[in-house]
C-alpha positions as CSV (number, residue, x, y, z in Angstrom):
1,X,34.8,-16.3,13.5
2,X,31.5,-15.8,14.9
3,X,28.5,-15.0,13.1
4,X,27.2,-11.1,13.7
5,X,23.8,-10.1,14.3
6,X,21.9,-7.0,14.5
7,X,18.5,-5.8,15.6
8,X,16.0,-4.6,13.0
9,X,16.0,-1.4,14.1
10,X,19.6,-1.5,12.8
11,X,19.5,-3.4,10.2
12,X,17.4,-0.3,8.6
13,X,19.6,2.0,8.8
14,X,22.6,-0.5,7.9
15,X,20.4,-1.6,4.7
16,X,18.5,1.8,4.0
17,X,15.7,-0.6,3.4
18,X,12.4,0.2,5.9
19,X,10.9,-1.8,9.1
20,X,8.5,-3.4,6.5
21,X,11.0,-4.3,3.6
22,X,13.0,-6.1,6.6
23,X,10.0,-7.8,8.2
24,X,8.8,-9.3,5.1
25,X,12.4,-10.8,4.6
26,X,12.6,-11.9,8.5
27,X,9.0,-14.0,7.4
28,X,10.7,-15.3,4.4
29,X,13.8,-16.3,6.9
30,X,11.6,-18.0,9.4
31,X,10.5,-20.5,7.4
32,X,13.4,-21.3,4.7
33,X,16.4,-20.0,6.9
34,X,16.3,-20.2,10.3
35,X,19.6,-19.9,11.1
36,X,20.0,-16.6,9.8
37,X,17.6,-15.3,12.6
38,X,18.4,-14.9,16.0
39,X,16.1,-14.1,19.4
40,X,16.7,-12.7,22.2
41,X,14.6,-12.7,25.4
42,X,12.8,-9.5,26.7
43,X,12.3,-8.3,29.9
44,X,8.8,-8.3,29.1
45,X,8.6,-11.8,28.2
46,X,8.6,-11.3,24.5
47,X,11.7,-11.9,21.7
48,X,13.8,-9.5,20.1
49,X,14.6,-10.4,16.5
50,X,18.2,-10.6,15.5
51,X,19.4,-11.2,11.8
52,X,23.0,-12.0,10.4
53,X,25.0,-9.3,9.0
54,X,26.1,-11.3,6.7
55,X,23.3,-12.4,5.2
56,X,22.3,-8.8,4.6
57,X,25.1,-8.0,2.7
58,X,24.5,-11.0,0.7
59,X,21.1,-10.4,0.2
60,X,21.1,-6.6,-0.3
61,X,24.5,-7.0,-2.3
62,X,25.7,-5.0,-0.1
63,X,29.8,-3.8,0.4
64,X,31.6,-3.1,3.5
65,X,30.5,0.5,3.1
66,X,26.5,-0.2,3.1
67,X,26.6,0.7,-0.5
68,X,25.5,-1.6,-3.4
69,X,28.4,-3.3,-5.0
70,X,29.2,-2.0,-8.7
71,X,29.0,-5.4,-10.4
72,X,25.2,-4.7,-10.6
73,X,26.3,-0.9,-12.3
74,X,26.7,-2.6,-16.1
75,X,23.0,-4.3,-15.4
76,X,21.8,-1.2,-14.7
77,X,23.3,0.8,-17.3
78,X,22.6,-1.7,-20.4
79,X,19.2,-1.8,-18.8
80,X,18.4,2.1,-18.8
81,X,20.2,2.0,-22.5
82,X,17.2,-0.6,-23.0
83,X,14.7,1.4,-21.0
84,X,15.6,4.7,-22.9
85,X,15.0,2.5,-26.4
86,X,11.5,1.4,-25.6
87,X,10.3,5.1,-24.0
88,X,10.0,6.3,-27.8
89,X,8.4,3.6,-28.0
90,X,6.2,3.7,-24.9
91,X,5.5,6.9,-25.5
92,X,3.8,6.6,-28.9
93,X,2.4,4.1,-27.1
94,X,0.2,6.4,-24.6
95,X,0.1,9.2,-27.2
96,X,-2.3,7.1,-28.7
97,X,-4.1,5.4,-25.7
98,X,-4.0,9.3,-24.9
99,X,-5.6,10.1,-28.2
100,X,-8.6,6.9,-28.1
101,X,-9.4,7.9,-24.7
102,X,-10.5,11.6,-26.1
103,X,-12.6,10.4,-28.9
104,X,-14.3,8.1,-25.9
105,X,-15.0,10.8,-23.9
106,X,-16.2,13.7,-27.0
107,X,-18.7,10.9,-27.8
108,X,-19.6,10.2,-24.4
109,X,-20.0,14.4,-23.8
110,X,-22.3,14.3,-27.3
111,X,-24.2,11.2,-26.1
112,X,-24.8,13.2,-22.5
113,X,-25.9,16.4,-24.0
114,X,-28.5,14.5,-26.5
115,X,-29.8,12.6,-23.5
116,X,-30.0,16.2,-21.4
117,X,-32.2,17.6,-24.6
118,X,-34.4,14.2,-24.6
119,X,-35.4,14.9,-21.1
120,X,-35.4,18.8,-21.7
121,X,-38.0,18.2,-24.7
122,X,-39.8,15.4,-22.3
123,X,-40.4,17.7,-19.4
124,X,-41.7,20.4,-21.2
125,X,-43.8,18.0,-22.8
126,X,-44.9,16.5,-19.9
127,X,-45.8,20.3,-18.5
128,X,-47.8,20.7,-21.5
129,X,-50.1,17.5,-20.8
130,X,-50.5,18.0,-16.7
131,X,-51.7,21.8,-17.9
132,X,-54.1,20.4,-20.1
133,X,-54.9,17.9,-17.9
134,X,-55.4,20.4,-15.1
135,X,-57.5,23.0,-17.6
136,X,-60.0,19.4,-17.9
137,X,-59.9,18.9,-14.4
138,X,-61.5,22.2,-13.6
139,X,-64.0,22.0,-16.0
140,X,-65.5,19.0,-15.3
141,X,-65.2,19.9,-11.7
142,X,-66.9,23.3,-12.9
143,X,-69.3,21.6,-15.0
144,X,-69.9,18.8,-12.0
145,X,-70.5,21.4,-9.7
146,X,-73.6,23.7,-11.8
147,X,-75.2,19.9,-12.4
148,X,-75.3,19.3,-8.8
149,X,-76.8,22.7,-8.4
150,X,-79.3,22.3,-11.0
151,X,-80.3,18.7,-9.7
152,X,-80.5,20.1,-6.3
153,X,-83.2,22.5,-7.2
154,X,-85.3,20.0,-9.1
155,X,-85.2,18.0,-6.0
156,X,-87.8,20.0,-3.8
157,X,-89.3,18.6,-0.5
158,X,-92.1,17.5,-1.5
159,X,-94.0,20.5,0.6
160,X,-92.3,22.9,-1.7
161,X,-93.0,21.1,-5.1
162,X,-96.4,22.7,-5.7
163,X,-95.0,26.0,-5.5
């Protein structure tokens, strides 16, 4: 009996399993099986990749109907019996990840709003000093300006100092 191959293309919808699922399994196959691969020349110049029926059924644990065997049915139930014991578990679990993560972030929202009242208290501080600094500014600019008034009224030509 001669070995069966399929496209790809196919082979998705024979598997269920997508392009990518079969491509990755096509690289494996290339370098550990070759024989389970098949090309085919293109028109074009290029291959068309072929892979054995067979082998998918294997590999997917596939029947002749494209549906998963039942052996694997008791894994899976003692498994999800398993699962369902450890989400109690699990659950308590994140409940209290859950509950960490809240304290982390009331401190953080405490620590942010003293920081926001820091630079509140800094800023109006800061307005405080540039007005004070301003108010000095304009008298010593004031105070500059009537010196160099009175200096340049001492300071007379000297044809206008004996009057």
């Amino acid at each position: 009996m001669e070995k069966q191959f399929i496209s790809l293309k196919d082979a998705c919808e024979y598997s269920n399993k997508s392009m990518s699922t079969l491509r990755r399994l096509v690289s494996e196959l290339k370098d550990n099986q070759p024989n389970k691969l098949k090309y085919e020349d293109l028109k074009n110049g290029s291959k068309k990749i072929l892979i054995d029926v067979d082998y998918l059924n294997e590999y997917y644990e596939l029947n002749k109907d494209n549906q998963p065997n039942n052996t694997n049915k008791k894994t899976h139930s003692t498994s999800d019996s398993i699962d369902r014991s450890n989400d109690s578990a699990i659950i308590q679990v994140y409940e209290n990840v859950i509950k960490m993560l809240n304290s982390d972030l009331e401190a953080k929202n405490r620590q942010i709003e003293n920081l926001t009242e820091t630079i509140r208290i800094k800023e109006e501080n800061n307005r405080d000093t540039q007005g004070e600094l301003n108010r000095i500014i304009n008298n010593m600019t004031n105070k500059l300006t009537l010196e160099t008034k009175e200096v340049n009224q001492v300071r007379r030509k000297w044809w206008q100092r004996n009057k």
